[in-house]
C-alpha positions in Angstrom: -119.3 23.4 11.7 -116.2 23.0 13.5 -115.8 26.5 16.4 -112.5 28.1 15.1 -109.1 26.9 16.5 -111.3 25.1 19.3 -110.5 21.7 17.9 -106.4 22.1 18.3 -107.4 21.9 22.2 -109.7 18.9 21.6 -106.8 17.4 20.1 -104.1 18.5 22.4 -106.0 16.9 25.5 -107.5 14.1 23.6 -111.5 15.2 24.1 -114.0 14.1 21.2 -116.9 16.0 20.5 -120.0 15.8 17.8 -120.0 18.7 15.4 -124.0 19.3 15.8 -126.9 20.7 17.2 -128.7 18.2 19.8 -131.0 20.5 21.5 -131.5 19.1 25.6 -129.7 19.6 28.4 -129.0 15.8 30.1 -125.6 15.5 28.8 -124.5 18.8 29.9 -126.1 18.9 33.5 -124.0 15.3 34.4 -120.9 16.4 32.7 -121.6 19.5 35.0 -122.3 17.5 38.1 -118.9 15.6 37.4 -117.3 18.9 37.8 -118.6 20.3 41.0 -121.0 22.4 38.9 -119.1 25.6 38.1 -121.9 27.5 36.7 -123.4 28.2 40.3 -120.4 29.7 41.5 -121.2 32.9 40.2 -124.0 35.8 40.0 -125.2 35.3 36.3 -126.9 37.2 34.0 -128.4 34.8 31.3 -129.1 36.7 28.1 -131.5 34.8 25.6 -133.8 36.0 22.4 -133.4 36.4 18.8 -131.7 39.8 18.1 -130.1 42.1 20.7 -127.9 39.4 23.1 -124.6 40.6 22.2 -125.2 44.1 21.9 -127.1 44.5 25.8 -123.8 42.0 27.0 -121.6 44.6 25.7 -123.4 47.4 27.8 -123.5 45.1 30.5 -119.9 44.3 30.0 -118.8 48.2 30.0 -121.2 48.6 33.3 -119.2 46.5 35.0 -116.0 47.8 33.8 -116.9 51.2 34.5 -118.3 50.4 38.2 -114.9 48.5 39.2 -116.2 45.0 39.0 -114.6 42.1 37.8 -116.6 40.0 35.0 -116.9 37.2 32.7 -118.7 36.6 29.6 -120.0 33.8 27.1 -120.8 34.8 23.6 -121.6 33.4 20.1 -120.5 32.8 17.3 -116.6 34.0 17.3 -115.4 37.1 15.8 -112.7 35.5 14.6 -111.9 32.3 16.8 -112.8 30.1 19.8 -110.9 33.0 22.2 -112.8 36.2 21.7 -116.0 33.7 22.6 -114.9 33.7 26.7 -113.6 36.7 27.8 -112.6 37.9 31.5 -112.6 41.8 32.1 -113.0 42.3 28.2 -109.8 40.6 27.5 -109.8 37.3 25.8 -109.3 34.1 27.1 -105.7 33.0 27.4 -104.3 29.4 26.2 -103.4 28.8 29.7 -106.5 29.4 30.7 -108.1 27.6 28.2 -105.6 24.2 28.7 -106.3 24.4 32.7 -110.1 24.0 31.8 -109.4 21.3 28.9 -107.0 19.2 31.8 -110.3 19.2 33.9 -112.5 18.1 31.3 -110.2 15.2 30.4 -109.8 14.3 34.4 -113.5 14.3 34.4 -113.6 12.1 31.3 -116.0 14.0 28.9 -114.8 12.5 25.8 -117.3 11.8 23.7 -120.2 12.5 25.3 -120.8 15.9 24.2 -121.5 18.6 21.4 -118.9 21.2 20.7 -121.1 23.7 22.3 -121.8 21.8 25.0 -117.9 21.3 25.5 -117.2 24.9 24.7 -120.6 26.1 27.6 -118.9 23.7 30.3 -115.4 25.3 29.0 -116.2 28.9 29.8 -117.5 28.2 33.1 -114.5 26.0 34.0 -112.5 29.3 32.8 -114.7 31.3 35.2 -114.5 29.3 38.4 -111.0 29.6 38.7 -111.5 33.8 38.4 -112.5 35.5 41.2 -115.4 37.5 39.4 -118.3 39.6 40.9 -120.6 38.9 38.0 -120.6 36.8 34.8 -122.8 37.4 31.5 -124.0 34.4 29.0 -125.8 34.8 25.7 -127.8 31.6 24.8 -126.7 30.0 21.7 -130.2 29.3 19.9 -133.4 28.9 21.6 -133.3 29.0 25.7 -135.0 26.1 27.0 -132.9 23.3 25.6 -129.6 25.7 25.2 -126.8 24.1 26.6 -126.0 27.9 28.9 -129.3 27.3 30.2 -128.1 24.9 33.8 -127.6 27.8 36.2 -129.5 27.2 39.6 -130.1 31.4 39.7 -130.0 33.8 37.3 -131.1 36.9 35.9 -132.9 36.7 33.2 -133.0 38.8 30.1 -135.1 39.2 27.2 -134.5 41.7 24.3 -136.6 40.8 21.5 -138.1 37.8 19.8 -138.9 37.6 16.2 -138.7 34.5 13.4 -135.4 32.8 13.2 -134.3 29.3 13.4 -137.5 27.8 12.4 -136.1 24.3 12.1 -135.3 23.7 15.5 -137.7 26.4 17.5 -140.7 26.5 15.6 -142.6 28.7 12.8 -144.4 31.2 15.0 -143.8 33.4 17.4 -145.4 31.5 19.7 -143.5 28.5 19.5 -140.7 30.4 19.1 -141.3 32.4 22.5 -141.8 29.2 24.4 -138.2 28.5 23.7 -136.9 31.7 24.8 -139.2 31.4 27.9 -137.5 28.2 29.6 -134.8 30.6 30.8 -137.1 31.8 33.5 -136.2 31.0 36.8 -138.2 29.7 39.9 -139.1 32.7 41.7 -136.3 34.6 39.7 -136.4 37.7 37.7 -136.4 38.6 34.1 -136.1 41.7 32.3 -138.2 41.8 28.7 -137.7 44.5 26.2 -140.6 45.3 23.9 -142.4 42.3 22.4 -145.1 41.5 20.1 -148.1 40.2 21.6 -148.1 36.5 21.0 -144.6 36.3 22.4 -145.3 38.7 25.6 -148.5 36.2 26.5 -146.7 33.1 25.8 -143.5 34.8 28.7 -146.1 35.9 30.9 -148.0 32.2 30.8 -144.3 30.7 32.1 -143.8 33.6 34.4 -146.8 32.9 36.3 -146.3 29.6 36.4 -142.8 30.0 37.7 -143.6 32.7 40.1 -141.0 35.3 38.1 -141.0 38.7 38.8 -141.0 40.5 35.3 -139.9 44.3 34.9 -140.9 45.3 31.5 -139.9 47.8 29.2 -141.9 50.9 28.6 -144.0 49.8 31.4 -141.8 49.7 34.5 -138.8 50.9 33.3 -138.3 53.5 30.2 -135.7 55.0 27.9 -137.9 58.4 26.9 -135.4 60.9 24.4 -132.3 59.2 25.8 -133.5 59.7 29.5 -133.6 56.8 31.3 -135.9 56.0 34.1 -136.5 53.0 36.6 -138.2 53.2 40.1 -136.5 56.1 41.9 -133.6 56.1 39.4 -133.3 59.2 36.7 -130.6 59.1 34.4 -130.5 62.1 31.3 -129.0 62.3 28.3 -127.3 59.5 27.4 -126.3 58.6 24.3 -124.9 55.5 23.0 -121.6 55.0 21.0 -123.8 52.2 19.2 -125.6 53.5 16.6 -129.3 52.0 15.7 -132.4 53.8 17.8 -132.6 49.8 18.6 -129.8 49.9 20.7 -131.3 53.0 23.4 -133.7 49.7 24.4 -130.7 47.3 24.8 -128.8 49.7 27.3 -132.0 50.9 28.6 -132.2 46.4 29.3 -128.7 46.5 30.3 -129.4 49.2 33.1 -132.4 47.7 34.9 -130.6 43.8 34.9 -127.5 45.6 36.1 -129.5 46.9 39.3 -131.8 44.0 39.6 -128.4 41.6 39.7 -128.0 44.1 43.1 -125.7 46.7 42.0 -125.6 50.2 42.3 -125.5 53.0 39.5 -123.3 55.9 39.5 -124.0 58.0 37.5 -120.6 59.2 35.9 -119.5 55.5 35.7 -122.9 55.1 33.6 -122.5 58.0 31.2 -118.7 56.6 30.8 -120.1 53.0 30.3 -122.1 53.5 27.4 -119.8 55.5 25.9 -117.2 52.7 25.5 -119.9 49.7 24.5 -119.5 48.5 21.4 -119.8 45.4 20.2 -117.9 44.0 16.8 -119.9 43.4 13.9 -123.1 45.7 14.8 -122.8 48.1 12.9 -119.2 48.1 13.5 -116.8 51.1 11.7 -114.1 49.5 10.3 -112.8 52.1 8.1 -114.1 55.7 7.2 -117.7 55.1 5.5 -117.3 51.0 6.0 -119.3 49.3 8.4 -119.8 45.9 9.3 -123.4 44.7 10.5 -123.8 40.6 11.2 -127.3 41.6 10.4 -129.2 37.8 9.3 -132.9 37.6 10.1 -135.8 39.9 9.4 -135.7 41.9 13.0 -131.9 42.8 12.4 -132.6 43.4 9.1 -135.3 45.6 9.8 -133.3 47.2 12.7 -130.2 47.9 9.9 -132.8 49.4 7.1 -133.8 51.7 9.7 -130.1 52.9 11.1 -129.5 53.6 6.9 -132.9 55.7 7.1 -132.0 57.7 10.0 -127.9 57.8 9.6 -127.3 58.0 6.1 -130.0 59.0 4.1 -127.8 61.7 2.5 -125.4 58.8 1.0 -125.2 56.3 -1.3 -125.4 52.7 0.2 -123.1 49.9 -1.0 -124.0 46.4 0.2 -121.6 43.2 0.0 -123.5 40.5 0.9 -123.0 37.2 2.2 -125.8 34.6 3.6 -126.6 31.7 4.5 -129.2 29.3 2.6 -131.6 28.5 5.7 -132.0 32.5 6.6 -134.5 34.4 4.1 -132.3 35.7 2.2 -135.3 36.8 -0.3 -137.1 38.9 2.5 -133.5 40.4 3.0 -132.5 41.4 -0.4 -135.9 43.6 -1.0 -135.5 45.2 2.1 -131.9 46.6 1.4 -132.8 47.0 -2.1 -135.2 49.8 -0.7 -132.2 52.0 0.8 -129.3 50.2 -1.2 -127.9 52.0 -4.2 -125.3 48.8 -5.2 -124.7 45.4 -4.2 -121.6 43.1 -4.1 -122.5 39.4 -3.6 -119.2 37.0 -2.4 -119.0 33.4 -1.9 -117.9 32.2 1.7 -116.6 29.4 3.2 -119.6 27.7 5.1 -121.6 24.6 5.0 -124.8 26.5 5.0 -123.9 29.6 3.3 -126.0 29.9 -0.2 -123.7 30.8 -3.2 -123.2 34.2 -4.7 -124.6 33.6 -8.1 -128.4 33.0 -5.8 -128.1 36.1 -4.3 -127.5 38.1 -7.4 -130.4 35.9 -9.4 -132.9 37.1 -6.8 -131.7 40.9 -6.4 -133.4 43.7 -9.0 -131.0 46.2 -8.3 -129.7 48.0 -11.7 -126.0 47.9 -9.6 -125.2 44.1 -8.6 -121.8 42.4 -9.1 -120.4 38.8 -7.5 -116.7 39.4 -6.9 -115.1 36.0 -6.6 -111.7 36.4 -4.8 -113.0 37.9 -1.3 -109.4 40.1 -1.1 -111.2 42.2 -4.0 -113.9 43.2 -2.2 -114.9 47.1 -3.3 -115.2 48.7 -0.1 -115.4 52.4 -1.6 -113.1 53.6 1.3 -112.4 56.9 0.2 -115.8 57.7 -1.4 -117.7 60.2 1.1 -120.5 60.1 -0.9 -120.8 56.4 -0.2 -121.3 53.9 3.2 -120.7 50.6 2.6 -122.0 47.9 4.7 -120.7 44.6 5.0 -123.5 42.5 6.0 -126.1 39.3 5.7 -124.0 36.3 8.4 -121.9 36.9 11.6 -120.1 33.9 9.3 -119.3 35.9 6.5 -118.1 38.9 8.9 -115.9 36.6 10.7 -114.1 35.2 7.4 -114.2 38.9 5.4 -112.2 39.8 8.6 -109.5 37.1 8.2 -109.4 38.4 4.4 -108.6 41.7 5.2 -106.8 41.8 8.5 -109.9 43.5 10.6 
């Protein structure tokens, strides 16, 4: 699928790319080398796993922003197009900025020979070598090994979680899986893990040692105990996240210890103040009173959302609308909403992958299911206090519910 609005600046400077996924790193390391290699300009922070990225970028984003730094970061998918992806100091990236890296590519005579993520990776870090920035963030887009962010010389790595998801290209266990995520490790580098099953924890230790990379785990070297956060001599109480999910105290406690292990140092106002203003659109996002978005897609996030409704809102009635895509499992999904959800709403979305409406409602036993066809009719339930309703099941379907309703 085509990134949005991204093509108008393949067309403007005459650059092809394919619109797929070709896992490997050759094409992007010599189109890399062509350009002076940009991506070792900086002091990285390479985010990779299956749930959690975006939301410990966003506490690493408000760090720096709160400490006085400058920064850049790399995300995926869009919110709602190509420019919300790069971002420098939390604003998005500018057309200028975007057309001076585009002239480069096209100097450098990329055309053809690479994916659109591949030609949006080496974009962002064109966009970043002409800032001058203390510190620069990337998520991975799937995997970590063969991820086209993964070409940085040094970097800090981080871990959040690893679960099931995206079993056609990384594998159908957690071990395979894990093996993936664990190619980010760097020679002699560092990488911060949250809390991870067994099978994936062995598999990042086996590369670790083989690597010689210094791991600092959580709950083991560093800890978030009843919002009090503690790493080697450092002691930080009470502090509570604007990010709702009991998930999320792990991502900032993550955040925290790469933040210091990247070399800089906390302050503790500028902390308190920092994850205060994270947030991170489209987790568990509040759009309107009692309406939240939540790009939750795989069985983790899921899990992690079921849970916030638990804790949050057990006092209210729970209205899903629900949009997915065919290659997630949609089935596991659907019974474990149906165990806190008190209605759904199925809608139909433009995507090649997304499964239709009419499936979703086929497989739900809820007494209280509907498919609205024309997405501008969606029944958010606004008004209703007695209600919360979630919008939620693809990052895909947020993006184009968004466009729909101006949010």
């Amino acid at each position: 699928m085509e990134i949005t609005n991204f093509y108008r600046y393949k067309k403007k400077w005459n650059i092809e790319s394919e619109n797929t996924i070709k896992p490997g790193l050759e094409s992007i390391q010599k189109a890399m080398i062509k350009l002076g290699n940009p991506q070792n300009r900086h002091r990285v922070i390479h985010v990779a796993g299956t749930n959690g990225k975006g939301s410990t970028i966003a506490f690493l984003s408000a760090l720096a922003k709160e400490h006085g730094l400058t920064y850049g970061s790399f995300t995926s998918p869009c919110i709602i197009d190509v420019h919300d992806q790069i971002q420098i100091n939390g604003q998005n990236v500018t057309v200028e900025q975007m057309d001076r890296a585009f002239q480069k590519m096209q100097l450098a005579e990329l055309s053809g020979k690479l994916t659109n993520f591949e030609l949006l990776t080496v974009t962002a870090f064109l966009v970043f070598e002409l800032e001058d920035l203390d510190v620069v963030f990337i998520e991975a887009g799937m995997g970590g090994r063969f991820d086209s962010t993964n070409i940085m010389e040094n970097a800090i790595a981080v871990i959040p979680s690893i679960s099931i998801d995206h079993t056609n290209f990384l594998g159908d266990t957690i071990e395979k899986i894990s093996w993936h995520k664990a190619g980010i490790l760097k020679e002699s580098g560092k990488l911060v893990i949250g809390k991870l099953l067994e099978g994936a924890r062995n598999v990042i230790f086996q590369e670790a040692n083989e690597k010689n990379t210094t791991v600092i785990e959580y709950t083991k070297d560093f800890k978030m105990n009843n919002h009090n956060y503690t790493y080697k001599n450092i002691q930080i109480a009470n502090l509570y996240p604007q990010m709702i999910g009991t998930h999320q105290l792990s991502n900032m406690a993550l955040a925290l210890t790469a933040f210091i292990e990247c070399g800089f140092i906390l302050e503790e106002s500028s902390v308190r103040a920092a994850v205060q203003r994270a947030s991170l659109r489209g987790r568990m996002e509040k759009v309107w009173d009692n309406v939240y978005f939540d790009g939750a897609h795989n069985e983790a996030s899921i899990d992690a959302l079921v849970e916030t409704m638990r804790i949050y809102f057990q006092d209210k009635q729970i209205h899903f609308i629900v949009g997915v895509l065919k290659d997630k499992d949609y089935l596991y999904m659907l019974r474990k909403l149906e165990d806190v959800g008190s209605s759904f709403e199925f809608v139909d979305f433009q995507h090649e992958r997304a499964l239709s409406a009419s499936e979703l409602l086929k497989h739900c036993s809820a007494s209280q299911k509907h498919i609205t066809k024309d997405m501008e009719k969606i029944h958010f339930k606004k008004n209703d206090d007695s209600n919360i309703t979630i919008v939620t099941g693809s990052l895909y379907f947020l993006t184009e519910v968004r466009r729909k309703t101006g949010k």
